[in-house]
C-alpha positions in Angstrom: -11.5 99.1 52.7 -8.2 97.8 51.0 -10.2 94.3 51.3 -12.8 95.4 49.1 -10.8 97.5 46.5 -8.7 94.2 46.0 -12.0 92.7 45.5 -13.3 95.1 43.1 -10.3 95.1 40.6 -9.7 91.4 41.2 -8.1 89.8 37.9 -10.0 86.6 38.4 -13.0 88.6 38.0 -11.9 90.8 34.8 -10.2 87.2 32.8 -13.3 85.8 33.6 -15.5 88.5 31.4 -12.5 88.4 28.9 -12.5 84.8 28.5 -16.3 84.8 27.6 -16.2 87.3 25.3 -13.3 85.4 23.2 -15.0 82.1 23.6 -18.0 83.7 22.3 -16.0 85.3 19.1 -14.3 81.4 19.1 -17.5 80.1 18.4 -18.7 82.1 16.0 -15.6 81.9 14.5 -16.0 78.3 14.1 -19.4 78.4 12.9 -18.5 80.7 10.3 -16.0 78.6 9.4 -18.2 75.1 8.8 -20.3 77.7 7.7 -18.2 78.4 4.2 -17.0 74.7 4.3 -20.4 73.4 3.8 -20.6 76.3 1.1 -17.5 75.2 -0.7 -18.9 71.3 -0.6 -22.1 72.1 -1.9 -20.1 73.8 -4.4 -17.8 71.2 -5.5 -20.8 68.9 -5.8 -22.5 71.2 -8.4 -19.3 71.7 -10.0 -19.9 67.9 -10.6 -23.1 67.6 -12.0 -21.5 69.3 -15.5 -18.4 66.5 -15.3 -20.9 63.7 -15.2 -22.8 65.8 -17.7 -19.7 65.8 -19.7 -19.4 61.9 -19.2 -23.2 61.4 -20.6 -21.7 62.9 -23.9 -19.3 60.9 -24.1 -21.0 57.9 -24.7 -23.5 59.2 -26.6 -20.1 59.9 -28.7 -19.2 56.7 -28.3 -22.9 55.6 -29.5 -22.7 57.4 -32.7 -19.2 55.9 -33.4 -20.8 52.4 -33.3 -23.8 53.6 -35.4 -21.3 54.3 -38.3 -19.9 50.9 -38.3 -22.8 48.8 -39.6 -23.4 46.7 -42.9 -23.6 48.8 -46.4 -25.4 46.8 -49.0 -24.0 47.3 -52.2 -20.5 47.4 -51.0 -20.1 43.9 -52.7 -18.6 42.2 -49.3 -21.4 40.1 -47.2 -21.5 42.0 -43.8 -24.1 41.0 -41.0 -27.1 40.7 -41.4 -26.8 40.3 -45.1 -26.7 36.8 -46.5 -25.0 37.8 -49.9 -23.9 41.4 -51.6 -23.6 41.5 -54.9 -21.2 38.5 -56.4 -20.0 38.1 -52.4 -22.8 34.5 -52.1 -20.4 33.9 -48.9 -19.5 30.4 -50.6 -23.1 29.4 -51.3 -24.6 27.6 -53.8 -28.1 26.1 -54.9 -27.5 22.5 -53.5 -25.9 24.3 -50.5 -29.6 26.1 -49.8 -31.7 22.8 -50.7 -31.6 22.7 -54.5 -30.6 20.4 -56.4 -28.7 22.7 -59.1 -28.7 26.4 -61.0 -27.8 29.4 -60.3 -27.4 31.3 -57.5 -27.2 35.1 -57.2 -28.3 38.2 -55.1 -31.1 40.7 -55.0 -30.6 44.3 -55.0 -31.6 44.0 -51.0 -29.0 41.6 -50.0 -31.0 38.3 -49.8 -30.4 35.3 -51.7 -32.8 35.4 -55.0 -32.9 31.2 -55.5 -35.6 32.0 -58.8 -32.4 30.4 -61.3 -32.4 27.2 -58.8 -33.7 24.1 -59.7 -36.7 22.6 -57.8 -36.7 19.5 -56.5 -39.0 16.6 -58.9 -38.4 12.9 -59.5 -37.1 12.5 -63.1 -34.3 14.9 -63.4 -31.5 12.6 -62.9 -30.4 13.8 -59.3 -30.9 11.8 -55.8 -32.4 14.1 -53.5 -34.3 14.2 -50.2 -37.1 12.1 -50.1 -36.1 9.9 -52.8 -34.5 6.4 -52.9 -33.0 7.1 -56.2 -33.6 9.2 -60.0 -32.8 7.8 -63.0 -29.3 6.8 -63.2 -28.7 8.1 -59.7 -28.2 5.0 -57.8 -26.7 6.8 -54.3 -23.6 4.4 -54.6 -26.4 1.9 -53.0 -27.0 -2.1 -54.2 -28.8 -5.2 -53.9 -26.5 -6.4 -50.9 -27.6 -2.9 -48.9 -31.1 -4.1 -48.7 -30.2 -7.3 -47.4 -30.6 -9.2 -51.3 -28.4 -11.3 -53.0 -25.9 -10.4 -56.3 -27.4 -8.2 -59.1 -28.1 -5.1 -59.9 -30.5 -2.3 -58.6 -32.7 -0.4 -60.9 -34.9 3.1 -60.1 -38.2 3.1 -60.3 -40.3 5.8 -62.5 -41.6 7.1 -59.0 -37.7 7.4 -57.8 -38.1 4.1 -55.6 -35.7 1.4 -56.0 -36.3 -1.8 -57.6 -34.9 -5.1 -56.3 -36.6 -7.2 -59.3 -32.7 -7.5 -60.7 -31.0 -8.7 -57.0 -30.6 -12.3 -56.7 -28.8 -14.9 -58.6 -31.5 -17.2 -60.7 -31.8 -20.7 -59.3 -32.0 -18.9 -55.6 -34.4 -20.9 -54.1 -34.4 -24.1 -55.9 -33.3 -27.7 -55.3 -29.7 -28.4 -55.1 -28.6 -30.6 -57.8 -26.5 -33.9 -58.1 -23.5 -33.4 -55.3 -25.2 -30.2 -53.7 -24.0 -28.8 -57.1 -26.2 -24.9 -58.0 -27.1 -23.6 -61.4 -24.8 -20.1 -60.4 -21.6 -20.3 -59.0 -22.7 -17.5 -56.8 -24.7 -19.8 -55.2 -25.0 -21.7 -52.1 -26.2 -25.5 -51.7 -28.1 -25.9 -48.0 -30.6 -28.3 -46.9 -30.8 -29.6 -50.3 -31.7 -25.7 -51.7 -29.7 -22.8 -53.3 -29.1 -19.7 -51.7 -28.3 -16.3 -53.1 -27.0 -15.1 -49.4 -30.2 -13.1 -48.5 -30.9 -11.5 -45.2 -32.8 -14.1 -44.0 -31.4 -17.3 -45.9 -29.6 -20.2 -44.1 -26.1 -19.8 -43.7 -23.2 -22.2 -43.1 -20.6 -19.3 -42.4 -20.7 -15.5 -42.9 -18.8 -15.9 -46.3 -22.5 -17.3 -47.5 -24.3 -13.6 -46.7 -24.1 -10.9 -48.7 -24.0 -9.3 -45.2 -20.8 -10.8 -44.2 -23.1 -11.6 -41.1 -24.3 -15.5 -40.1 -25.0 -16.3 -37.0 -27.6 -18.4 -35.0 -26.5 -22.3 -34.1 -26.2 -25.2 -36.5 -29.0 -25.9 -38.6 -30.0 -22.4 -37.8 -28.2 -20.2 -38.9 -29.6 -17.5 -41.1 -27.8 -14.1 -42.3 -28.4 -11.4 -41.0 
């Protein structure tokens, strides 16, 4: 009888329905917790959405800031991508663009208005591309640049040199008593004068007007 009272308030057996009823309420407890922690996180990450929101506007700012700093034509400085503005040519000039003289100035757009250039022609007195020479305008060049002996170079009417002028006269003909030449610019070899041609025989480059002989003896030529 005293056995099975024991048994019946045993404190095994009441700690035992205690304990499950607190690790129950634990438990739900913790849930609950995570619960509002995964709430809060979700949260936090929609909060954010607006910062990186914020972020977009700021470069969009930023944007708009870079907009404001291009060219203004009409400002009278040459800014990119204008090639003049106003008197600013940005240092150039007709021969700097291709021509061979005028005026230079700027359209009301900002481009280069080349209309008071000169155009390129044979006959104005100006060397330019595609010819040998104008008029007077020699290029600094002479009769010993195209391989011919002393004289002088002239220009053609089609802006084309003439040679007709290079070469001393008696080039070419026989040497006279003691290898003696009509011009003391000449040259007395194999019994002929020589101007010092490219081509001519040569004793030494002191004969060519090319400072240049060479070949062996009795064939030498300038070159």
């Amino acid at each position: 009888m005293l056995a099975a009272l024991a048994l019946g308030c045993s404190p095994a057996t009441f700690g035992i329905g205690d304990g499950g009823a607190s690790a129950a309420d634990d438990t739900e407890s913790e849930d609950g917790s995570d619960d509002a922690q995964g709430s809060e996180a979700e949260g936090g990450d929609g909060d954010g959405d607006p910062g990186d929101g914020d972020g977009d506007t700021g470069d969009g700012d930023g944007e708009s800031g870079d907009g404001d700093a291009g060219a203004m034509c009409g400002n009278g400085v040459t800014e990119a991508p204008e090639e003049c503005d106003g008197e600013d040519l940005g240092g150039r000039t007709c021969e700097s663009v291709g021509f061979p003289g005028g005026e230079l100035s700027c359209a009301g757009d900002c481009t280069l208005d080349t209309s008071g250039c000169l155009e390129p022609s044979c006959g104005n007195g100006i060397m330019e591309a595609g010819e040998a020479c104008d008029g007077s305008d020699l290029g600094g060049q002479a009769c010993a640049d195209f391989g011919e002996g002393p004289g002088q170079i002239a220009c053609s009417g089609d802006c084309t040199v003439n040679l007709d002028d290079c070469g001393i006269d008696g080039d070419g003909e026989p040497c006279g008593d003691w290898g003696s030449c009509p011009d003391d610019g000449l040259y007395c070899f194999m019994d002929t004068c020589w101007d010092g041609s490219v081509g001519d025989p040569c004793f030494g480059d002191s004969n060519c007007v090319t400072d240049n002989c060479t070949g062996g003896w009795g064939d030498n030529v300038c070159e």
